[in-house]
C-alpha positions as CSV (number, residue, x, y, z in Angstrom):
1,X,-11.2,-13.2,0.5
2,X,-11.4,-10.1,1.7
3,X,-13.7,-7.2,0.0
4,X,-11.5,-3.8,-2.2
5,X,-15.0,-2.9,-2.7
6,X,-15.8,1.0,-1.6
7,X,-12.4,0.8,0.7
8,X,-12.6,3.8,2.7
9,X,-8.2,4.6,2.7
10,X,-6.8,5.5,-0.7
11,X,-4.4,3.2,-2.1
12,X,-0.7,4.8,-1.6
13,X,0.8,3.3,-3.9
14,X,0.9,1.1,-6.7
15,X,4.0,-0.9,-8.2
16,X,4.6,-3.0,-10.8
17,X,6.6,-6.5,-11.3
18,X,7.6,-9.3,-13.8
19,X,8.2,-12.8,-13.6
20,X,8.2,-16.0,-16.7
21,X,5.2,-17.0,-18.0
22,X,4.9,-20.2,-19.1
23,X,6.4,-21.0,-22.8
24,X,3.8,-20.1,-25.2
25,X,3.6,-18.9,-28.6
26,X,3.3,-15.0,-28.4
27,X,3.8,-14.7,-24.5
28,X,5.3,-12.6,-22.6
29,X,6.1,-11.9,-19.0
30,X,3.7,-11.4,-16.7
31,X,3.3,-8.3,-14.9
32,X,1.8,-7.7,-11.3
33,X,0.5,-5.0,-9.8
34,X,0.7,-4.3,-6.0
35,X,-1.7,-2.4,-3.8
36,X,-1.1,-1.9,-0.2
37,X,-4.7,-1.0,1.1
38,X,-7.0,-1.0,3.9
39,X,-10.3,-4.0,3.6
40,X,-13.3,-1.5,3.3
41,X,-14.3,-3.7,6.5
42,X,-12.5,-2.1,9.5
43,X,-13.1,-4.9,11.4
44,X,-10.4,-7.1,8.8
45,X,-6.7,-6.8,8.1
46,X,-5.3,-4.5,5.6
47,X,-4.0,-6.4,2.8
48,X,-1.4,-6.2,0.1
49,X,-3.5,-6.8,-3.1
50,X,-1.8,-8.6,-6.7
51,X,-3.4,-7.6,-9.6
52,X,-2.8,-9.1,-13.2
53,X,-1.9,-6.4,-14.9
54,X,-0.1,-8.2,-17.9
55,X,-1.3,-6.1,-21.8
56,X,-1.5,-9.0,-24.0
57,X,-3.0,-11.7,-20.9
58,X,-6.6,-13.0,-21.2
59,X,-6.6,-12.0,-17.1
60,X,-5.8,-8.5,-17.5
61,X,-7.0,-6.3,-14.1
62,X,-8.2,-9.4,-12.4
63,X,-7.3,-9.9,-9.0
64,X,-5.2,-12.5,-8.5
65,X,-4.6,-13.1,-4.9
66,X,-4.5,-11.0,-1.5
67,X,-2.1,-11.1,1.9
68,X,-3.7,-9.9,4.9
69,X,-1.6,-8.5,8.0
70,X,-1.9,-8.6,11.1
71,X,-3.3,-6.4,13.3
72,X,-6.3,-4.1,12.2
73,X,-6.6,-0.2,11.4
74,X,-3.0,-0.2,10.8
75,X,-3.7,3.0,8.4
76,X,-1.9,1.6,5.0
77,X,0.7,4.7,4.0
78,X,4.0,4.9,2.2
79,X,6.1,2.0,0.4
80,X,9.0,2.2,-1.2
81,X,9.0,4.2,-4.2
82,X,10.7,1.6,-6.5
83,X,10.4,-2.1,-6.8
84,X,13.7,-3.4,-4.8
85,X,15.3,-5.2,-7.2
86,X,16.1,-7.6,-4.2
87,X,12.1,-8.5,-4.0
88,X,11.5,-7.5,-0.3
89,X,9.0,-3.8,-0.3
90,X,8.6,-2.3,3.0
91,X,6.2,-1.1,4.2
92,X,4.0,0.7,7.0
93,X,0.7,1.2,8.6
94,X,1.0,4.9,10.0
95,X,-2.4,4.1,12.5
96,X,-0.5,1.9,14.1
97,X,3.4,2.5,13.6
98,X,3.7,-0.8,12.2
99,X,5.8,-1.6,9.3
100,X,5.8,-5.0,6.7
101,X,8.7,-5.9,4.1
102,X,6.8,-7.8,2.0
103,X,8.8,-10.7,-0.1
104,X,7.7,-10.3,-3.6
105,X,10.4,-12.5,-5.1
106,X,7.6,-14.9,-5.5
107,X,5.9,-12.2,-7.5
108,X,2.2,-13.8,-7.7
109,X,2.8,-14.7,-4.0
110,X,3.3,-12.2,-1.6
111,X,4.5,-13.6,1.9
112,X,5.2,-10.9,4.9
113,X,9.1,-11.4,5.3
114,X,9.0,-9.5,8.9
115,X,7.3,-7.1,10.8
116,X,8.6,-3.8,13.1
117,X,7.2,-1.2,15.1
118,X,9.1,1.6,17.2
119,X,13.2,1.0,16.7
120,X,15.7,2.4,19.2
121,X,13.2,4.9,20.6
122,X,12.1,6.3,17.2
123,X,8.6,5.5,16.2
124,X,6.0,5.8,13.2
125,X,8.3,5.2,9.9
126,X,7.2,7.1,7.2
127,X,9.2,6.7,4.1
128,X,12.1,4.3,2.7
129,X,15.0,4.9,0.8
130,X,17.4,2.5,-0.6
131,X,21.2,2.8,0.0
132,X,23.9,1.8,-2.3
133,X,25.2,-1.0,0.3
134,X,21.2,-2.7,0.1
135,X,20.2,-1.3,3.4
136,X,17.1,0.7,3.8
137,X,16.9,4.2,5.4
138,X,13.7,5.0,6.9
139,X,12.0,8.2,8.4
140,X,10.8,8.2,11.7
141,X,8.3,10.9,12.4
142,X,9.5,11.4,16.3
143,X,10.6,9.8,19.2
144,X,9.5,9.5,22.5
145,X,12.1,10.2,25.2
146,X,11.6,9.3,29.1
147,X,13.7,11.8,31.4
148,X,15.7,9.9,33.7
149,X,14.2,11.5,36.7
150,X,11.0,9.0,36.3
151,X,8.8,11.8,34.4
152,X,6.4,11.2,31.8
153,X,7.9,10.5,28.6
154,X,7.9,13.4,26.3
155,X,7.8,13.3,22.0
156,X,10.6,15.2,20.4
157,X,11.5,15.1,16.4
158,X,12.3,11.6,14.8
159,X,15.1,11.2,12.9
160,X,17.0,8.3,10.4
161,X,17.3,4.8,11.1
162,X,19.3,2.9,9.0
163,X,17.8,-1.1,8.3
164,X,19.0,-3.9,7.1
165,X,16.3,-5.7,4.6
166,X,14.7,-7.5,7.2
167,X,14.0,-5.0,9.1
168,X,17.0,-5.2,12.0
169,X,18.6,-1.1,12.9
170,X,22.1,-0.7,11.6
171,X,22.6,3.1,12.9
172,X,20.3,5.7,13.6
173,X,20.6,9.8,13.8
174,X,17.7,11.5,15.8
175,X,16.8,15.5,13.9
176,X,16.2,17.0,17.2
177,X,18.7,19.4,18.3
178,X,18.3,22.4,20.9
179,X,16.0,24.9,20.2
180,X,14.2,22.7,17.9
181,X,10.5,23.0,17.6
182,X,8.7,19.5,19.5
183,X,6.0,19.5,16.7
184,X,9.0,19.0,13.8
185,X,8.3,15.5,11.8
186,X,10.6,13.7,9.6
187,X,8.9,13.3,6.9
188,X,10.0,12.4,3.2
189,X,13.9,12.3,2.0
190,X,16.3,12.0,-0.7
191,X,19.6,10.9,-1.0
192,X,22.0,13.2,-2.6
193,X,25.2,11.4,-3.8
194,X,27.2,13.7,-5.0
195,X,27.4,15.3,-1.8
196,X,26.9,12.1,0.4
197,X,24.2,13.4,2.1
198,X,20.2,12.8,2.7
199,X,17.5,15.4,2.8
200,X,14.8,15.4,4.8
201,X,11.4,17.3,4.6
């Protein structure tokens, strides 16, 4: 198993789930916490990390299993901001511009559901936002764009791609627009319903 021990990459973000516990006389459901974190090793995977986090449980805080990925120095970053209520949590290692949707619907079994890098040009995803018809919307930081007269590809802003929850592209809108500064990232957003719209940062 692999080490949480002095891990040099802050934990992003941590999030908390339920499932039964066995019938008992004073139990209650357990609850899970989930760490998406680098091994303090560099030379093993990053890892999503379940923690026992249940009040009343004799295990409280105890570590109760870990899911490597693959690849190293991926650079663990954002997640979702909520636990999806359908059980699948994306996501991504900014070192490497890979992203994971974890299926948590096993919640004190993790499994990687699927895997994506660059989608439709866009590349390093940054946040995830959930959309009212189950898709995802992610942020990709930029995208890198080849001229069609054989040049070197050049990086312009990112934009919105819209997922399905496995990870396939829907749609996809690109925030670059003329005059626009190269260095401009999409970054974080929000989605504003009552004026059917998203903002970006």
């Amino acid at each position: 198993m692999t080490s949480l021990r002095h891990s040099s990459i802050l934990t992003v973000l941590a999030l908390a789930a339920c499932s039964p516990r066995p019938p008992g006389p004073l139990s209650s459901p357990a609850q899970y916490l989930y760490l998406w974190t680098a091994s303090d090793d560099e030379t093993q995977p990053d890892l999503l990390a379940v923690l026992d986090v249940t009040e009343d449980g004799s295990r409280y805080g105890r570590l109760v299993t870990t899911l490597a990925v693959p690849g190293r120095r991926n650079v663990p970053h954002h997640t979702e901001h909520e636990m999806p209520a359908d059980g699948r949590l994306f996501a991504n290692g900014f070192g490497t511009g890979q992203s994971f949707v974890f299926d948590l619907t096993n919640a004190a079994q993790p499994r990687i559901a699927s895997q994506f890098g660059d989608l439709e040009g866009y590349s390093h995803p940054h946040s995830f936002l959930r959309l009212p018809n189950g898709n995802v919307l992610a942020t990709f930081q930029m995208r890198h764009v080849t001229p069609d007269t054989g040049e070197a590809s050049t990086v312009t802003a990112g934009g919105l791609v819209e997922l399905t929850t496995s990870g396939v592209p829907v749609r996809s809108r690109s925030a670059n627009y003329a005059g626009a500064d190269p260095g401009l990232r999409v970054y974080s957003g929000a989605i504003v319903p009552a004026y059917d719209r998203i903002v970006t940062t």
